[in-house]
LUMLO-315602 format. One record per residue (C-alpha): x, y, z; chain. Coordinates in Angstrom, 1 decimal. Example, Ala and Ser with C-alpha at 12.3 -4.5 7.8 and 13.67 -1.06 7.14 Angstrom:
% LUMLO-315602
(pt (12.3, -4.5, 7.8), 'A')
(pt (13.7, -1.1, 7.1), 'A')
END
This chain:
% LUMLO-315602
(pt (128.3, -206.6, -215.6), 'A')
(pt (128.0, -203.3, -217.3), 'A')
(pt (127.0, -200.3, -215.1), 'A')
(pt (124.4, -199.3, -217.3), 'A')
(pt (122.5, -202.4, -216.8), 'A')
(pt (122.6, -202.5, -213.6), 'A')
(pt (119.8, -200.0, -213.4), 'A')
(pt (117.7, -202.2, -214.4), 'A')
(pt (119.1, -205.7, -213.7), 'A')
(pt (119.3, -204.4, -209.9), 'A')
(pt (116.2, -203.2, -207.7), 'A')
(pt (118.7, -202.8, -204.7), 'A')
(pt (120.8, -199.9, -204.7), 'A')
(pt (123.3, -202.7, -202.5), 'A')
(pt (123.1, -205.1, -205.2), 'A')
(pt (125.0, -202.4, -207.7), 'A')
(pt (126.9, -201.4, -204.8), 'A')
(pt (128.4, -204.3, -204.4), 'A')
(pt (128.1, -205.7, -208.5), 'A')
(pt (130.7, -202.6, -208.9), 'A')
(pt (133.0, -203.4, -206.3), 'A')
(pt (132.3, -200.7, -203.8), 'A')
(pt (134.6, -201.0, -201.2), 'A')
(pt (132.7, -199.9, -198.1), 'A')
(pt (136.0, -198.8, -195.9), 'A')
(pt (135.9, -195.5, -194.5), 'A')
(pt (131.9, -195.0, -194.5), 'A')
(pt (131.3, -196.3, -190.7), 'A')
(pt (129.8, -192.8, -188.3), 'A')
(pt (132.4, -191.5, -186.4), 'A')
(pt (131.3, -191.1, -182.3), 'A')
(pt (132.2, -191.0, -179.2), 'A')
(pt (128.2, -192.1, -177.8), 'A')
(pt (125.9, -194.0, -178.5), 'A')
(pt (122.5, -193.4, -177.2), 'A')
(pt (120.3, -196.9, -178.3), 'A')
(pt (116.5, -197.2, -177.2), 'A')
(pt (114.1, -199.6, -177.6), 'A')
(pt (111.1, -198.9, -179.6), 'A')
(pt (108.5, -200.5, -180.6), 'A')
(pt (107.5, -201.5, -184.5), 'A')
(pt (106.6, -200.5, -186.8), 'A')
(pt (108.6, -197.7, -188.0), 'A')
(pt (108.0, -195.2, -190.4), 'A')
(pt (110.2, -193.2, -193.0), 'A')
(pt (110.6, -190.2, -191.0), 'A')
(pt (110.3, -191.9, -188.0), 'A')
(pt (112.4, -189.2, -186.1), 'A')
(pt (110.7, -186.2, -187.7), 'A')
(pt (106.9, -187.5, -187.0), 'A')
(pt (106.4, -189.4, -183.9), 'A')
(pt (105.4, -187.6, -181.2), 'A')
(pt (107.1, -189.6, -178.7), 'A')
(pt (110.8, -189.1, -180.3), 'A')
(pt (110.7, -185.6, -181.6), 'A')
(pt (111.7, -183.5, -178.5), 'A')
(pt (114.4, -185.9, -178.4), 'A')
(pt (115.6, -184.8, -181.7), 'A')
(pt (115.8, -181.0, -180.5), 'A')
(pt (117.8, -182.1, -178.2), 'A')
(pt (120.4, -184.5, -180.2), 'A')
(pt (120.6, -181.6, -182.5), 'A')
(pt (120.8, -179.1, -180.2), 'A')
(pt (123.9, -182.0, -178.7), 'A')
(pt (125.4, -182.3, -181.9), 'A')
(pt (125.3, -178.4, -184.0), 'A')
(pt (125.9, -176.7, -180.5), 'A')
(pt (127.8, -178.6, -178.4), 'A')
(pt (130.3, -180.8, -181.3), 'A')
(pt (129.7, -183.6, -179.7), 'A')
(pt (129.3, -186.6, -181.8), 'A')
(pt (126.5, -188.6, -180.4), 'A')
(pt (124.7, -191.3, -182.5), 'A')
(pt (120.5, -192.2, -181.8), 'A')
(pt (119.4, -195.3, -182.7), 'A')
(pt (116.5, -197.1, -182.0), 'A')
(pt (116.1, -201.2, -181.6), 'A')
(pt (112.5, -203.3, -181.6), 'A')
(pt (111.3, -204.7, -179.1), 'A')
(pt (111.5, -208.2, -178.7), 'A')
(pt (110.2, -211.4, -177.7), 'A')
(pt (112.4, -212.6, -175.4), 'A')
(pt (114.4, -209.7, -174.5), 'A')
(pt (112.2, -207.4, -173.7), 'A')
(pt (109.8, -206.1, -170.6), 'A')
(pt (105.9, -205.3, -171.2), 'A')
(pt (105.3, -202.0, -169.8), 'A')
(pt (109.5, -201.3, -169.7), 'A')
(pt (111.9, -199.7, -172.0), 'A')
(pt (115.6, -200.5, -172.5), 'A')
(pt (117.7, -197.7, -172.9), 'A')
(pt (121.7, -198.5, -173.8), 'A')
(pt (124.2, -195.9, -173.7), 'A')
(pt (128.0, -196.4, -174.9), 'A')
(pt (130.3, -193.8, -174.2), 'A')
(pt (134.2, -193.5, -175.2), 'A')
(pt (136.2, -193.9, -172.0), 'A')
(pt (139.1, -191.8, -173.0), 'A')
(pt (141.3, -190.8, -175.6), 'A')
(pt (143.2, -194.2, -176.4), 'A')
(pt (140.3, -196.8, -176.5), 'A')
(pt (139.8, -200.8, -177.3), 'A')
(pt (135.7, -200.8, -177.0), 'A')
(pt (133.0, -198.1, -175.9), 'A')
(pt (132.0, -198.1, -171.9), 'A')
(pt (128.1, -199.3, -171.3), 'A')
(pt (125.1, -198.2, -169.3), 'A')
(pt (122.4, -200.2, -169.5), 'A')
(pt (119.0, -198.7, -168.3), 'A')
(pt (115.3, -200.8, -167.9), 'A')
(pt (112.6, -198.1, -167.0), 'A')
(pt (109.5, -197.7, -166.6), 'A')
(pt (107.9, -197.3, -170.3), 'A')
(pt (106.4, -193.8, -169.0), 'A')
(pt (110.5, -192.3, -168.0), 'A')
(pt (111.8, -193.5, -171.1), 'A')
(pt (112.2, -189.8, -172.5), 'A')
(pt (112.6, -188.6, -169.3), 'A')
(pt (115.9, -191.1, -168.7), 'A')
(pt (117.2, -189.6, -172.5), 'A')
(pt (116.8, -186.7, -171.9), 'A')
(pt (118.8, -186.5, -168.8), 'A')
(pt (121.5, -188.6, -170.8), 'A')
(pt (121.7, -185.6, -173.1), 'A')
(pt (121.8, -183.1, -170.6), 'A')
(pt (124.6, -184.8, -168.7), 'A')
(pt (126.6, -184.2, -172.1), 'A')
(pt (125.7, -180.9, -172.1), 'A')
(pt (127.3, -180.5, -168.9), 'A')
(pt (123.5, -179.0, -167.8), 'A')
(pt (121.5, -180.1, -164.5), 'A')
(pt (119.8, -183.5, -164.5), 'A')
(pt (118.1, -186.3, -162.9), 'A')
(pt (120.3, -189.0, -164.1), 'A')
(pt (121.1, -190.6, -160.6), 'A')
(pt (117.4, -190.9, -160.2), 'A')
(pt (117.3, -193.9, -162.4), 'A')
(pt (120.5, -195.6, -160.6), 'A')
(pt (117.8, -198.3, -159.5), 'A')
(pt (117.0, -199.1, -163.4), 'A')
(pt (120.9, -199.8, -164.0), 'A')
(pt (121.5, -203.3, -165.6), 'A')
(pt (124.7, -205.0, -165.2), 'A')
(pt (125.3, -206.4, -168.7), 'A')
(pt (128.8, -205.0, -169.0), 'A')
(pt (129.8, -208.6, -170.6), 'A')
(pt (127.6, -208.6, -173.5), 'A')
(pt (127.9, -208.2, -176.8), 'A')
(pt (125.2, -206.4, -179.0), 'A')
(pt (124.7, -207.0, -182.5), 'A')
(pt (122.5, -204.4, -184.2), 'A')
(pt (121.3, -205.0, -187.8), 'A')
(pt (119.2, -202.8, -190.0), 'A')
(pt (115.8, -203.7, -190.9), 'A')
(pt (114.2, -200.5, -191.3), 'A')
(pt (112.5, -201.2, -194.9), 'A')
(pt (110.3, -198.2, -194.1), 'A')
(pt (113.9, -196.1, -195.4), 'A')
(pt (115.3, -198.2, -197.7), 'A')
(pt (113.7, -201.7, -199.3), 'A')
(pt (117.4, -203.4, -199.2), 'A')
(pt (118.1, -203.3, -195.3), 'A')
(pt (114.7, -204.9, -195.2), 'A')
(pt (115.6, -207.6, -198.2), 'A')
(pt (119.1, -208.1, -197.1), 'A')
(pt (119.0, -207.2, -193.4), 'A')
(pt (116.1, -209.3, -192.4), 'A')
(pt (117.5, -212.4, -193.3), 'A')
(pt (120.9, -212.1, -191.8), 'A')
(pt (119.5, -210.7, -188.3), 'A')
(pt (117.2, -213.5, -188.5), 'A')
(pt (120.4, -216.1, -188.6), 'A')
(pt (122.4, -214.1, -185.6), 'A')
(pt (118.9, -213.9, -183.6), 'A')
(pt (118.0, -217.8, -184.3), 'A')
(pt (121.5, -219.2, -184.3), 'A')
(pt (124.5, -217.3, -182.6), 'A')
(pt (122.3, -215.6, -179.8), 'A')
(pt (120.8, -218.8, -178.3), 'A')
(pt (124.4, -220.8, -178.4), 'A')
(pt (126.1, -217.5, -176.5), 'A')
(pt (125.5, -218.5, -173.1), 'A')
(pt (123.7, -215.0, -172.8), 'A')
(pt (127.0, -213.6, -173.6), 'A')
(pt (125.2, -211.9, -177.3), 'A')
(pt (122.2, -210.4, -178.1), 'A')
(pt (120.8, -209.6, -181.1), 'A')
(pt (118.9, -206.5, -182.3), 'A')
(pt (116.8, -205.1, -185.0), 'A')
(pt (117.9, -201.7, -185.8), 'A')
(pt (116.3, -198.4, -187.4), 'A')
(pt (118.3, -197.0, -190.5), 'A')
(pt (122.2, -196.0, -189.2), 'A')
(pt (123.5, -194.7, -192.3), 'A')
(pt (124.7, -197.0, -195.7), 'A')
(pt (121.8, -198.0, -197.3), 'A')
(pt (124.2, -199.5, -200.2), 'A')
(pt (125.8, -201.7, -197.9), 'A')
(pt (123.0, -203.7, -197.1), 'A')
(pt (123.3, -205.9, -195.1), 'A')
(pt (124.9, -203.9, -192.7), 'A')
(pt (125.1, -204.2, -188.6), 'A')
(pt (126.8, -202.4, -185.6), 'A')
(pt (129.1, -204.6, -183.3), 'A')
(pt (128.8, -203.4, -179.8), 'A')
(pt (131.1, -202.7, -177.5), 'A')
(pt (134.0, -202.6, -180.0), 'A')
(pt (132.3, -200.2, -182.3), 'A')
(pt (132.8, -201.8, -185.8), 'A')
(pt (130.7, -201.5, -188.7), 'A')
(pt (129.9, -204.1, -190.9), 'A')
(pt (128.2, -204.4, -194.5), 'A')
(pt (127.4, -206.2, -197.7), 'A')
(pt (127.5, -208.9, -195.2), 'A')
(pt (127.0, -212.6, -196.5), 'A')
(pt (125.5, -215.9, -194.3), 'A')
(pt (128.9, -217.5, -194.7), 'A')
(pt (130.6, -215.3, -193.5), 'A')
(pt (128.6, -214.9, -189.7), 'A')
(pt (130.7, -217.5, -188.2), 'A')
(pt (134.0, -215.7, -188.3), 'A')
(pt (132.3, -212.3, -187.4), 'A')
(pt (130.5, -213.7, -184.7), 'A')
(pt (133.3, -216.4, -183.2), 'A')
(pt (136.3, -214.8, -185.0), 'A')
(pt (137.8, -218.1, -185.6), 'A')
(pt (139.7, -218.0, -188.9), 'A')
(pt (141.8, -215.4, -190.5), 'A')
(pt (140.4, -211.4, -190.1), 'A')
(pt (141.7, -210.8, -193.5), 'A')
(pt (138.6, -212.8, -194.6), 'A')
(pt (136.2, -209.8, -193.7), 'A')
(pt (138.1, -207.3, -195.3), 'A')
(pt (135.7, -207.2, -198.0), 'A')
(pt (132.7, -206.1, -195.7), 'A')
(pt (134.4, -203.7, -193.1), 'A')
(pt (132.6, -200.2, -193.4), 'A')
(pt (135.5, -199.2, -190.4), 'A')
(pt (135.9, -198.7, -186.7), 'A')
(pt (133.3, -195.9, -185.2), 'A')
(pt (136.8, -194.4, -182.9), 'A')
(pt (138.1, -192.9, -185.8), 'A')
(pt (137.9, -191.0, -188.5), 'A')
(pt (137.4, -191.7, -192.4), 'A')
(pt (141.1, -191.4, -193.2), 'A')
(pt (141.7, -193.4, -189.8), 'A')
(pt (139.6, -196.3, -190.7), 'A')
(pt (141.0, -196.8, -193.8), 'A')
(pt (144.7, -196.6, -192.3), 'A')
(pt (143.4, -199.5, -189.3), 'A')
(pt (141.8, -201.7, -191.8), 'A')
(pt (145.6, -202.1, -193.2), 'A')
(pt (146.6, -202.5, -189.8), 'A')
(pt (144.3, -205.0, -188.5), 'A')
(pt (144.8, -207.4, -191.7), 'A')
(pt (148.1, -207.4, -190.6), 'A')
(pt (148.3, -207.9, -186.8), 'A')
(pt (145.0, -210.2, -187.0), 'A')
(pt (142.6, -210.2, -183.7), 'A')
(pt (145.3, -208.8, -181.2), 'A')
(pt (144.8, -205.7, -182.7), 'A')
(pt (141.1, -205.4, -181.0), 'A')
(pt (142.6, -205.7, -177.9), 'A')
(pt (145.4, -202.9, -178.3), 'A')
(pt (144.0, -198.9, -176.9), 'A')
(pt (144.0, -197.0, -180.2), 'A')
(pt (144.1, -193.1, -181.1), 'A')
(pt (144.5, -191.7, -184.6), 'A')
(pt (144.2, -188.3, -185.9), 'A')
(pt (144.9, -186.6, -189.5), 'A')
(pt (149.0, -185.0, -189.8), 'A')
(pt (148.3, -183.6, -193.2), 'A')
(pt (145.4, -183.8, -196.2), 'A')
(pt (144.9, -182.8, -199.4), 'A')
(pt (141.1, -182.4, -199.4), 'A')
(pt (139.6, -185.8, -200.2), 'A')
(pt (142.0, -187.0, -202.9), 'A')
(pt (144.8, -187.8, -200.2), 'A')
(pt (145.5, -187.5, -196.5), 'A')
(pt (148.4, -188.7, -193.8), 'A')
(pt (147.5, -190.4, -190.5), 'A')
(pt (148.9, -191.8, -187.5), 'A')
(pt (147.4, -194.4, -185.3), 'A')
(pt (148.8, -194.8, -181.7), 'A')
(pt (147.9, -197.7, -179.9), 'A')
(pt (149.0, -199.8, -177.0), 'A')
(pt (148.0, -202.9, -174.9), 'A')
(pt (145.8, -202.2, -172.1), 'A')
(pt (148.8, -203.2, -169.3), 'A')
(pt (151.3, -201.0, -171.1), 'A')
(pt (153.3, -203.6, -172.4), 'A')
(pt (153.3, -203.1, -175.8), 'A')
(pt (152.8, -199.8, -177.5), 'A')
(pt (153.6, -197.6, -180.4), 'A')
(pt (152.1, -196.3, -183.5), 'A')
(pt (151.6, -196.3, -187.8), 'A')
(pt (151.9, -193.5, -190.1), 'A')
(pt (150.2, -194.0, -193.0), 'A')
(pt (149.3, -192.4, -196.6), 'A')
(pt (145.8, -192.8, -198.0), 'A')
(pt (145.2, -191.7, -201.2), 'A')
(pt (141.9, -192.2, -203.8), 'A')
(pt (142.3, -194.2, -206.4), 'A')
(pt (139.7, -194.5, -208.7), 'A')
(pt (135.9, -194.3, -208.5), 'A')
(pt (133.4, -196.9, -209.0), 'A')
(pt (129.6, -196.0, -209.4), 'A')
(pt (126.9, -196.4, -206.7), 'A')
(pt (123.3, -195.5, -205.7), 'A')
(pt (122.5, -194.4, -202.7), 'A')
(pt (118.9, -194.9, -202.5), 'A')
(pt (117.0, -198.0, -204.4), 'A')
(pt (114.3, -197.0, -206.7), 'A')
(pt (112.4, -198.0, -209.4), 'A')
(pt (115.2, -195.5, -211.7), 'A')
(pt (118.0, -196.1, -209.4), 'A')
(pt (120.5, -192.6, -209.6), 'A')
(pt (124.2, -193.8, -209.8), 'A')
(pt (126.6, -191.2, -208.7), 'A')
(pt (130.6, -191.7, -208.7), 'A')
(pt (132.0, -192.5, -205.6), 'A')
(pt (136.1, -192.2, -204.6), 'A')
(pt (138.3, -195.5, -203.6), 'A')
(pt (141.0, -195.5, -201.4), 'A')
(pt (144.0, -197.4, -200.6), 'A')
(pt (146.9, -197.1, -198.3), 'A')
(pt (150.3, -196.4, -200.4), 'A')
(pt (152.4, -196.6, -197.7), 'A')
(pt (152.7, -197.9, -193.9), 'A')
(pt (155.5, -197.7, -191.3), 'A')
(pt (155.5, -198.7, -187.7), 'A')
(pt (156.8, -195.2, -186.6), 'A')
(pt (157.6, -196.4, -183.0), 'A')
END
């Protein structure tokens, strides 16, 4: 297909994303929290900007974020049917637990719909190392340590293909994989998390990977991971622990280790770049008993661009966008 009629074959700026062969790899938020509320629908564009109820929230995630450094992602989820509480709010946090990591650390918090802010807010302020309430809603703490969270974008309101694509794959995961979990998965409805062009595309929580261009036949082995991983290479945006550079290095690494690598404690951190044509990383990792450990040096470098559109539109923009492979890894240790 020739890019030029893709502006016009294509309403979907993921349907040209992914007709060009845009590798998504590298493009997943990096964080160390994750601050997740529930929030009733429906949602507009500038849903963060405008509603009354979020907006001195946003002060503060700025203030988090600009002032602070720390990198702390919002998100909201609707409510729903089964999950949720009339006249409660659900409030998830995920926090790194240390340097070398597997999966985020959870708090789980059902309050009253009226301390909602009030719960966030304290959140934030424990981040900011400032006074707060937060024991004051000890009694709210859920114990769902064991579950998994999928979280998909919906949010049509910002961009009309995580509402074509998304809705139809959280509707699979929500009808099919949740009910047959044993309550061990849940499965969310997300506002927009960044990757409009890689709709479909969903946060898997605790572990902190994100996914996109995501197909229905191709749920199974996401959700039950019972074939090869090399089979979702395709539609790995990266691992939210690291870094651009880094999540392109552990993609490598994880095709070639296959699912033991999720359970290994991982670190990685850039030795040397040459602005964003090239860069050299290393990823430490090691089992969580100590038994195994070491670490992989690696060399990313672009090579080539493919075009994209960010945003999907009646005249869809395409703008050229950098592809990377790793030339070379070693097992340094």
């Amino acid at each position: 297909m020739q890019t030029q009629l893709l502006t016009t074959d294509c309403r979907f700026c993921s349907q040209i994303s992914k007709a060009n062969g845009e590798d998504p790899i590298g493009t997943a938020t990096t964080c160390d929290h994750w601050l997740i509320m529930e929030f009733p629908q429906p949602w507009s564009q500038n849903l963060f900007q405008e509603d009354p109820r979020i907006q001195p929230l946003v002060v503060l995630f700025q203030e988090l974020i600009v002032k602070h450094g720390v990198q702390v992602k919002p998100m909201l989820i609707a409510c729903d049917r089964e999950y949720s509480h009339p006249g409660f709010t659900r409030v998830l946090y995920y926090y790194r637990p240390a340097e070398m990591f597997s999966q985020f650390e959870k708090q789980e918090f059902v309050v009253p719909q009226e301390e909602a802010t009030n719960l966030v807010t304290a959140i934030l302020k424990q981040l900011m190392q400032q006074p707060n309430d937060l024991s004051k809603f000890h009694q709210y703490q859920q114990q769902t340590s064991h579950i998994r969270e999928l979280m998909v974008c919906t949010h049509a309101q910002v961009d009309l293909a995580c509402g074509r694509f998304g809705t139809p794959i959280y509707r699979r995961l929500r009808q099919e994989y949740a009910p047959a979990s044993n309550g061990k998965l849940r499965v969310w409805q997300t506002n927009h998390f960044g990757g409009h062009q890689f709709a479909p595309t969903l946060v898997d929580l605790p572990q902190g990977h994100v996914w996109g261009h995501l197909e229905p036949e191709v749920l199974d082995l996401l959700v039950k991971r019972n074939d090869s991983v090399a089979n979702l290479r395709q539609y790995y945006r990266g691992w939210t622990g690291l870094t651009k550079f880094g999540q392109i290095a552990e993609r490598e690494i994880w095709m070639q280790l296959g699912w033991t690598w999720l359970d290994y404690l991982k670190a990685g951190k850039v030795l040397a770049t040459g602005d964003a044509d090239w860069a050299e990383v290393r990823i430490d990792y090691a089992a969580p008993d100590g038994s195994v450990s070491g670490a992989y040096e690696a060399r990313v470098e672009a090579c080539g661009e493919v075009m994209s559109a960010f945003n999907s539109a009646k005249q869809m923009q395409l703008e050229a966008v950098k592809q990377y492979r790793v030339s070379h890894l070693v097992k340094v240790e």
